[in-house]
C-alpha positions as CSV (number, residue, x, y, z in Angstrom):
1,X,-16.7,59.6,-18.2
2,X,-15.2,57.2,-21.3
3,X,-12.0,57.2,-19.4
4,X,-13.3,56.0,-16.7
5,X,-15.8,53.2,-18.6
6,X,-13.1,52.3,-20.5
7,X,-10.7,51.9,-17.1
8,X,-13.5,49.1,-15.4
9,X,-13.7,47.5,-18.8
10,X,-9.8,46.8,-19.1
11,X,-9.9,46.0,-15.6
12,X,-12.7,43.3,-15.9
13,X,-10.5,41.9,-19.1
14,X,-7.0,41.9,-17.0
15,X,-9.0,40.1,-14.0
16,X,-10.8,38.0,-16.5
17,X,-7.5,37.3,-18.2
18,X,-5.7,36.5,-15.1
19,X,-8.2,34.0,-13.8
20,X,-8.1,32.4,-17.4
21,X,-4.4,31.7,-17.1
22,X,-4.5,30.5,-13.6
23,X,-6.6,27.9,-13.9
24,X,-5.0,26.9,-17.4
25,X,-1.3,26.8,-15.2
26,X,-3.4,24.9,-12.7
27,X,-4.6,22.2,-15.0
28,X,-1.4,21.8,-16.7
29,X,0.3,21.0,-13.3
30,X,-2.4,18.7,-12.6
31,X,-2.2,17.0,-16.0
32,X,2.0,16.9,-15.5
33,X,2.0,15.3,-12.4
34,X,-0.4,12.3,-13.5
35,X,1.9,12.2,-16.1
36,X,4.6,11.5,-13.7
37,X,2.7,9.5,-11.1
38,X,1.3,6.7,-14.1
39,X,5.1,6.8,-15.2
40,X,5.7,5.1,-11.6
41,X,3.4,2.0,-12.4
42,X,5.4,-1.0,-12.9
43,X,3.7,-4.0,-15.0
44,X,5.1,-7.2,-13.5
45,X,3.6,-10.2,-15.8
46,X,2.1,-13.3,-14.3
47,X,3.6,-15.8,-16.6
48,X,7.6,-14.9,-15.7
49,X,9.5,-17.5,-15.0
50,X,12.0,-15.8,-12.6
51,X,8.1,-15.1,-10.6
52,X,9.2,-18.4,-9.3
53,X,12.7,-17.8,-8.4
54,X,11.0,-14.9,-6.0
55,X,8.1,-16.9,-4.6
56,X,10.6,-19.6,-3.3
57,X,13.3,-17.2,-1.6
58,X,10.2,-15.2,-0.3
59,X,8.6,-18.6,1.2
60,X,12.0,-19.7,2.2
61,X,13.3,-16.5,3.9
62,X,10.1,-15.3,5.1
63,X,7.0,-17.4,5.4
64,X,4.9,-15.9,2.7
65,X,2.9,-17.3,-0.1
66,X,2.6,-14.8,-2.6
67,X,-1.1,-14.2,-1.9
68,X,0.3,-12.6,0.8
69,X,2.7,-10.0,-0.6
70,X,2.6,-7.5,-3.4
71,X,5.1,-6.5,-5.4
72,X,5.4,-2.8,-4.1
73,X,8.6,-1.4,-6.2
74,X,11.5,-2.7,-7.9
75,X,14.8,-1.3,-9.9
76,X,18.5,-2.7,-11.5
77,X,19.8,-3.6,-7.4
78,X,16.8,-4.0,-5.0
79,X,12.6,-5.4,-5.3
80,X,10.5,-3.9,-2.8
81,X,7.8,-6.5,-1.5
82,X,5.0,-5.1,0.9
83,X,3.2,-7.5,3.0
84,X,0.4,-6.7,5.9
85,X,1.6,-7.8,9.1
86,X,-2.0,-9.0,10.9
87,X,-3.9,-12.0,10.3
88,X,-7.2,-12.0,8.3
89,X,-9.0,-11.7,11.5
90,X,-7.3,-8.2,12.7
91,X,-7.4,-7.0,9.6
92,X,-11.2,-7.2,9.2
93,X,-11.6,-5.7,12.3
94,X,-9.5,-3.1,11.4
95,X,-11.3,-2.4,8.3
96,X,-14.7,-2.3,10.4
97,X,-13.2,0.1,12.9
98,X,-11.7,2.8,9.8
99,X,-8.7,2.4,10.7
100,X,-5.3,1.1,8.5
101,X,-4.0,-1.9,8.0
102,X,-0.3,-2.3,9.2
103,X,2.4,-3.7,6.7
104,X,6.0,-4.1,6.4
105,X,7.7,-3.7,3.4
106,X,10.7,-6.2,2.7
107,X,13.8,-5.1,0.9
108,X,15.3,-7.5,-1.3
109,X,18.9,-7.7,-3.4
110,X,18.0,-8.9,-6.7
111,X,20.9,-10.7,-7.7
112,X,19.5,-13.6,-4.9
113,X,16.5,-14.3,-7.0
114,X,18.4,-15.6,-10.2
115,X,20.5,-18.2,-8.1
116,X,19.6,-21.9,-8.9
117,X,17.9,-23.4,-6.1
C-alpha cells in the first residue's frame, strides 16, 4: 500500500516536473527569438545628410517623395525601399474591404546614393 502511494506521488512530481521545464524551455525560446527579431530593427535618423542623396535618386529614378516609401532594410551593398503601389483612394478601399495593401519593394545599390548630383 506505501509502495504504491509513494509510486502516484513520484509520478505527480515527474509530471509536475516535466510540465515545469516545458514551459520554462518554451519561454526561453520565446524570449530568444524577440531577442533576435528587435536585433533586426534598423534606426535610420531624420537629420542625415546623405537622407537627401536618397530622396533625390528615389524622386529621379522613380517618382516618389519620401512620404511615399519607407525605408524597409538596408546593409554594406544594397537599401531596400518599400513603397505601396495604389493611390490613396484604392488603398482606403482596400482597408474598408480587410483586405492588403499591395507594395513593391525597390532594390537599390548604395554606392549610387553618395554620387554628387
Amino acid at each position: 500500500m506505501w509502495i504504491w502511494i509513494a509510486d502516484k506521488v513520484l509520478g505527480i512530481f515527474t509530471l509536475g516536473s516535466m510540465l515545469v521545464l516545458l514551459f520554462a524551455s518554451m519561454s526561453i525560446f520565446i524570449c530568444f527569438f524577440r531577442v533576435v527579431d528587435s536585433l533586426g530593427d534598423y534606426f535610420v535618423s531624420d537629420n542625415l545628410v546623405n537622407l537627401k542623396n536618397i530622396e533625390r535618386i528615389v524622386s529621379e529614378n522613380y517618382n516618389l517623395t519620401s512620404a511615399e516609401y519607407i525605408i524597409n532594410y538596408f546593409n554594406d551593398s544594397y537599401i531596400f525601399l518599400e513603397h505601396e503601389t495604389v493611390s490613396a483612394k484604392e488603398k482606403e478601399l482596400l482597408l474598408k474591404a480587410g483586405k492588403s495593401i499591395p507594395t513593391e519593394i525597390l532594390i537599390i545599390e548604395f554606392k549610387s546614393f553618395f554620387t554628387e548630383p
